[in-house]
N, C-alpha and C positions, 0 to 999 in steps of 0.2 A: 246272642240268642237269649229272648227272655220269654215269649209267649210261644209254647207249645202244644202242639195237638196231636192228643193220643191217643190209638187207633186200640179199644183194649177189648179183643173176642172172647170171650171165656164158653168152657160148655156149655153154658144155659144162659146169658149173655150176653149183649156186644154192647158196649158202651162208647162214647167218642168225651172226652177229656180236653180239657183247657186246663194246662200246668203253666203258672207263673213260676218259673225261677228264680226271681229277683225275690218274692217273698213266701215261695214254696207255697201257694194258695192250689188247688189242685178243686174245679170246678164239674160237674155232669153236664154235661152240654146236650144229651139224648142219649134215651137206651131204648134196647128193643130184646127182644126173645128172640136167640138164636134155633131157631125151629129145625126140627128134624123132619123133612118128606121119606112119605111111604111110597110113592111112586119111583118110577123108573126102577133100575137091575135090584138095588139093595138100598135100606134107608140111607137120608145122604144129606148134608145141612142145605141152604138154599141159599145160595150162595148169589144169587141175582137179586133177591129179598135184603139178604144184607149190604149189597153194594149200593143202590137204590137208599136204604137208609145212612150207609157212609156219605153217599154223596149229598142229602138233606141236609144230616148235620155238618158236615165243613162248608156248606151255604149259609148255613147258620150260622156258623164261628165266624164267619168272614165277614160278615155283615155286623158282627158286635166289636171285633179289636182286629191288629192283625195279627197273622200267623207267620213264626218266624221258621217255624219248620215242623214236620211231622213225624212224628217214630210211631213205632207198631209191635202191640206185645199180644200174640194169643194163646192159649192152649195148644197142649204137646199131642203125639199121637194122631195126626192128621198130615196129609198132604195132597195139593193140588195134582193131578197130571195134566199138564197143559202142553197143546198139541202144535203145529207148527204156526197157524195163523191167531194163537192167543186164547182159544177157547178151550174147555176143560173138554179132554177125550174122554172120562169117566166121571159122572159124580162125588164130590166129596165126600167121602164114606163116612158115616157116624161110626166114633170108634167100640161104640156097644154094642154093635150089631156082629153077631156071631159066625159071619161067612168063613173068615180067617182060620177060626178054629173044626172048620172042616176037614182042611189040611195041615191039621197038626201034626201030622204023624212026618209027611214028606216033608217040613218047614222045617222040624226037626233034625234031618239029617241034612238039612244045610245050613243053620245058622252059627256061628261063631260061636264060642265057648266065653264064659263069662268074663271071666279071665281078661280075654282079648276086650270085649265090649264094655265091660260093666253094665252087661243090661241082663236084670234076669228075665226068665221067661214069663211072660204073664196073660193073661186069658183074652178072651176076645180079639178086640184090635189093638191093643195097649202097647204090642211090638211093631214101629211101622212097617220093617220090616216084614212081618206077619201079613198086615194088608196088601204090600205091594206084590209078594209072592203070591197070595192068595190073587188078586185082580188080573197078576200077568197070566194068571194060569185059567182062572173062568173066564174072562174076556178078551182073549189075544188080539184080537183084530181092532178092539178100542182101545188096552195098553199098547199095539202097536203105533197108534199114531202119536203117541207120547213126544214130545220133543225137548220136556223138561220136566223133569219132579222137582216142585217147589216146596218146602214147609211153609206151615201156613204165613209168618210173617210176611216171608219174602213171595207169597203169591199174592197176597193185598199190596205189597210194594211193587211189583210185577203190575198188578193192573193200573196203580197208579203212575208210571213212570215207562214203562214198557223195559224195563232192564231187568234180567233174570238172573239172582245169586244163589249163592248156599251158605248158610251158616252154623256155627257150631252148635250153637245152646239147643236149637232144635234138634240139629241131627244132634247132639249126644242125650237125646233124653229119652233114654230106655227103649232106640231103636234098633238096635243090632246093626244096624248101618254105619256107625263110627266109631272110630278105636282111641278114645281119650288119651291115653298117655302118649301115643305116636303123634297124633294132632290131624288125622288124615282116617278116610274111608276104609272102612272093614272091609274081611276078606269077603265078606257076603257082595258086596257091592261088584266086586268081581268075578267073584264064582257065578253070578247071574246075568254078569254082560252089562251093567247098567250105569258104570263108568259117565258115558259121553249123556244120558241122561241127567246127570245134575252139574245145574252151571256152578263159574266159577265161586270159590270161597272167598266170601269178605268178612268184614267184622260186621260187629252188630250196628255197631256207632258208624260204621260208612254211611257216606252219603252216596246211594245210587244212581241219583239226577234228581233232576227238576218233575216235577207235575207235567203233565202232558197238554197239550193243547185244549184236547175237548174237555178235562178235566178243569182247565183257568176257565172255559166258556161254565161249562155248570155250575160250577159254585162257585166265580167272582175271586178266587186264590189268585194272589200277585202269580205271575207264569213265572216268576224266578223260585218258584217256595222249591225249597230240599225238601227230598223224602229220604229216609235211613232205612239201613235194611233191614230193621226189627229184630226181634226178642221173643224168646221164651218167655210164658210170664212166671215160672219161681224162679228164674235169674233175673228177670226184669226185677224183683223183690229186693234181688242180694245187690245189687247196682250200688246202691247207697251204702253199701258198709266193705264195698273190695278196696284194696289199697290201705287201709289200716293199721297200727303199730299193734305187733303181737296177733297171739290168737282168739277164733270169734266164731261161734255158732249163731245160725239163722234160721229162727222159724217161723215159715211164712204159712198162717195159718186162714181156713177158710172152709169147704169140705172137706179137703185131706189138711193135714199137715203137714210141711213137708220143710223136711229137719236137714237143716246144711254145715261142714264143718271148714270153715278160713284156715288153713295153717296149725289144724290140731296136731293129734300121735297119729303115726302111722300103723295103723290097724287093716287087716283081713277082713274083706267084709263078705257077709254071709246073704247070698240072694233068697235063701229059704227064706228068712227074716226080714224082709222087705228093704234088704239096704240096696244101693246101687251108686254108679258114678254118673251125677249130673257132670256140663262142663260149662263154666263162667262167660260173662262178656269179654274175659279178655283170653279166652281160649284154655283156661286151665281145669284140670281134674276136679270134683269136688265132690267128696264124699256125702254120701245122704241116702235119708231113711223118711221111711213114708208110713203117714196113719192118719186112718178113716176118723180124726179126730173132732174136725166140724160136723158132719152126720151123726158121730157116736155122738155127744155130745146130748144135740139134739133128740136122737130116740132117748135116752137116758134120763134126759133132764124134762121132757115133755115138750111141750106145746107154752110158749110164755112161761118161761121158767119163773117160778118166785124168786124175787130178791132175797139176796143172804146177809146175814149180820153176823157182827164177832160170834155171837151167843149162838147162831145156828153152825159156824165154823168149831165153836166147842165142843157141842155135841155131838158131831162128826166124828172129831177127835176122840171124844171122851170113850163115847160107844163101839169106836171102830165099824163106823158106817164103810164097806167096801167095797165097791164095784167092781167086778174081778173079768179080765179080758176071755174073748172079745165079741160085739154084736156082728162084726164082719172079720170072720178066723180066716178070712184068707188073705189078709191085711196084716198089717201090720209086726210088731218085732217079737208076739206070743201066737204066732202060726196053729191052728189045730185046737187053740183050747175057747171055751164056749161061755159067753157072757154067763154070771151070777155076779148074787149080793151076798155079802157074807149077812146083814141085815135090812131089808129090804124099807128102806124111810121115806117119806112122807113130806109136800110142802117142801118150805126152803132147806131143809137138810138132803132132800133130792139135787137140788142145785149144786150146793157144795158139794155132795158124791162125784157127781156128774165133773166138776171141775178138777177136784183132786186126782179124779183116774187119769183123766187125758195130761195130767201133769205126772204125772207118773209113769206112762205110757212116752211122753215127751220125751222124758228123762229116763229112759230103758233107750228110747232112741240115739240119742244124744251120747251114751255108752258103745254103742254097737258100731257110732262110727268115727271116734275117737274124737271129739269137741274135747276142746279147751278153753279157757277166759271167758269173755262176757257173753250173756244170752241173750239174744235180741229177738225179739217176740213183736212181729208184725200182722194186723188184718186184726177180725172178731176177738181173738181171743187175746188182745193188745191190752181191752174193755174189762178184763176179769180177774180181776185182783188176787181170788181165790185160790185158782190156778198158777198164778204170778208167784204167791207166796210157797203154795207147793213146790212148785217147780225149782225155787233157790232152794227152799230144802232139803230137797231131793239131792241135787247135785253138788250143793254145798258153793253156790257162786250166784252173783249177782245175775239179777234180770230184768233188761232192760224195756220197759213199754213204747214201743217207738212212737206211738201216737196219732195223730189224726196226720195225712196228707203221703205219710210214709209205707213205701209197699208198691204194690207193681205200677200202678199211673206216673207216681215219681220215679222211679226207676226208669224207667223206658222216656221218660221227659228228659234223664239226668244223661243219657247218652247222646242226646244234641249241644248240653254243656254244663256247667256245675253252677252250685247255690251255694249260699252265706247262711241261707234262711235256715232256721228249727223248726222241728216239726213240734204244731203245738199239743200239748198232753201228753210228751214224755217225762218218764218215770220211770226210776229205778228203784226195784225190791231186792231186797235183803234175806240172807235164810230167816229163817225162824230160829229163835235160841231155847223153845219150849220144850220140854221135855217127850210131851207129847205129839208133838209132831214129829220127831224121829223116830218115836214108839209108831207112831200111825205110819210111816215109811217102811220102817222095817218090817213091819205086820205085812204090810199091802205084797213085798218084794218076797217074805217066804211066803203065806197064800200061794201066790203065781209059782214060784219056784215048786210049791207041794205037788200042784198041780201037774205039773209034767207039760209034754208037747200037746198030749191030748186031753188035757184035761180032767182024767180018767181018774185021779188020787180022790178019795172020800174026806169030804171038807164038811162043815154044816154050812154048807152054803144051799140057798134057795133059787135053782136056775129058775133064768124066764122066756 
């Protein structure tokens, strides 16, 4: 297996990938907006819009090299219902659309305790859970003709192969539907009857089958190509660093961050605090905490953040420039308390603020759910050295820039078979040995601490 094509959906959108293996080169073959329709019961992506452009591009890949095989990584928090002849009995729901939280109060007294799932509860459709209760209950007569609940990888492998599985990384991603540590469906899946609903469990790396007939007619794919059952995409991220000597945190960064721990301490995690348990490609537990770090970021740092230099890193330091959690308090591991600056800066010392916190914010993550050894920092903030240097000094350990090519496209590539190849532009930072950058650490961590849950302690801080 050397030439690979990767099916990669994300919320906002869908991309099609050409991953060489042999020298980790990872290509854009076509992207498009994965849109959201206002029509029909409740918004819902468009799911014929996107299929239509899958099929474009693997005619387009086909026609440049070949394809040795396909894998598939999208976004969590979605699922097909598809009916008995192939077609979806309900629209694919956009998971921000509020229907779910109508029946909050009755989803309540039936979902599984955290405990059991590792999923906390969280707003909109974010539980899929959440959606599927909410849909069997407004629409009975269209979730009756259900005949499979697919997550989303394995319902793009579904259309492409015609064979229907389930897998773990998606059901265990903050659905209430799967009990990580057992390795098998929560009691929710049975307290609702919905059992014979989801097909059998395979791994992620299985091969399903072959491409379908009319599928080699439209895009010219050899009729022997494998298709795999796809991937989450923040475990498609961690793909490249499971199986490793010792322990290893993972953060794969983007709009959220989202902070994973390989073989740390065994710690308590606390769902108030955004932690939860993802579960890996090869079926296991994985601790992890979640922050609005790509968006804060961005509102924090503006619009084309100015470039920073040592000398604007200094006066960060020097001044105790600090950006104090959070623009979205209902995120991440400071629940309840409300963005301020302890001094509100200007130009590239905005940049550095802006970096330092989500390093900092990182690194409160990374506490909360027991990481140990190296830190591997994958996607945008790979790019930001600023953050980079924070962040070892924060936790007092190296951190690694995994670099161009590394992160979910190779990951979900690396599950049809493994590379020799480096990712180019990796680098590894070192704490800081400054005095004042432990001074600026420890400042940041009492602030937050002064602050309380709510934020509520009298600081001179300038909210905004």
């Amino acid at each position: 297996m050397r030439h690979i094509a990767v099916i990669d959906i994300g919320k906002t959108n869908a991309k099609l990938l050409s991953v060489d293996l042999a020298t980790g080169a990872e290509n854009i073959i076509a992207r498009a907006p994965n849109s959201v329709r206002d029509d029909g019961p409740y918004p819902h992506h468009d799911h014929l819009a996107l299929w239509q452009f899958l099929l474009a591009a693997l005619r387009d890949l086909a026609a440049r090299h070949r394809v040795d095989a396909i894998s598939i990584t999208t976004h969590g928090a979605s699922a097909a219902l598809v009916d008995a002849a192939g077609d979806l009995a309900l629209p694919i729901l956009d998971y921000e659309h509020d229907g779910p939280d109508r029946m909050a109060a009755a989803y309540e007294a039936v979902r599984p305790p955290f405990a059991e799932t590792g999923a906390p509860r969280l707003p909109v459709g974010l539980n899929l859970g959440a959606q599927l209760f909410w849909q069997a209950h407004a629409f009975p007569e269209a979730f009756a003709r259900t005949a499979h609940i697919l997550t989303l990888p394995q319902y793009w492998a579904f259309r492409l192969t015609g064979v229907a599985a389930s897998e773990a990384t998606s059901l265990g991603c903050h659905t209430d539907l799967w009990n990580p540590a057992a390795g098998r469906f929560s009691s929710l899946v049975g307290h609702m009857g919905w059992e014979g609903l989801f097909p059998p469990l395979r791994a992620a790396a299985d091969v399903l089958g072959p491409i379908l007939p009319a599928i080699v007619a439209e895009t010219g794919l050899p009729a022997d190509t494998p298709v795999l059952c796809g991937i989450h995409d923040s475990n498609a991220s961690l793909v490249p660093w499971l199986g490793g000597a010792g322990p290893r945190a993972v953060l794969s960064t983007g709009t959220w961050m989202i902070v994973m721990a390989l073989g740390g301490a065994t710690v308590t995690l606390d769902p108030a605090r955004d932690t939860l348990l993802n579960v890996n490609a090869l079926g296991q537990p994985v601790p992890t905490a979640r922050f609005m770090a790509g968006r804060e970021f961005e509102e924090i740092a503006g619009p084309g953040p100015a470039p920073a230099k040592a000398a604007d890193e200094a006066a960060v330091l020097a001044d105790r420039i600090m950006a104090l959690p959070s623009l979205h308090p209902g995120t991440g591991p400071f629940p309840g308390q409300h963005f301020a600056w302890s001094v509100e800066p200007q130009g590239p010392a905005r940049t550095v603020a802006a970096s330092f916190y989500v390093a900092l914010m990182g690194a409160a993550c990374l506490s909360l759910i027991g990481a140990q050894g190296e830190i591997v920092v994958e996607g945008p903030l790979a790019r930001n050295h600023s953050f980079a240097r924070m962040l070892a000094t924060a936790t007092g350990r190296s951190v690694l820039l995994a670099g161009d090519g590394a992160g979910t496209g190779l990951g979900a590539a690396l599950l049809a078979g493994t590379t020799n190849a480096t990712a180019k532009g990796r680098v590894t930072v070192e704490p800081q040995r400054g005095a004042d950058w432990q001074a600026y650490v420890q400042a940041w961590q009492a602030a937050v601490a002064a602050r309380g849950g709510d934020g509520a302690a009298e600081l001179a801080v300038q909210a905004i």
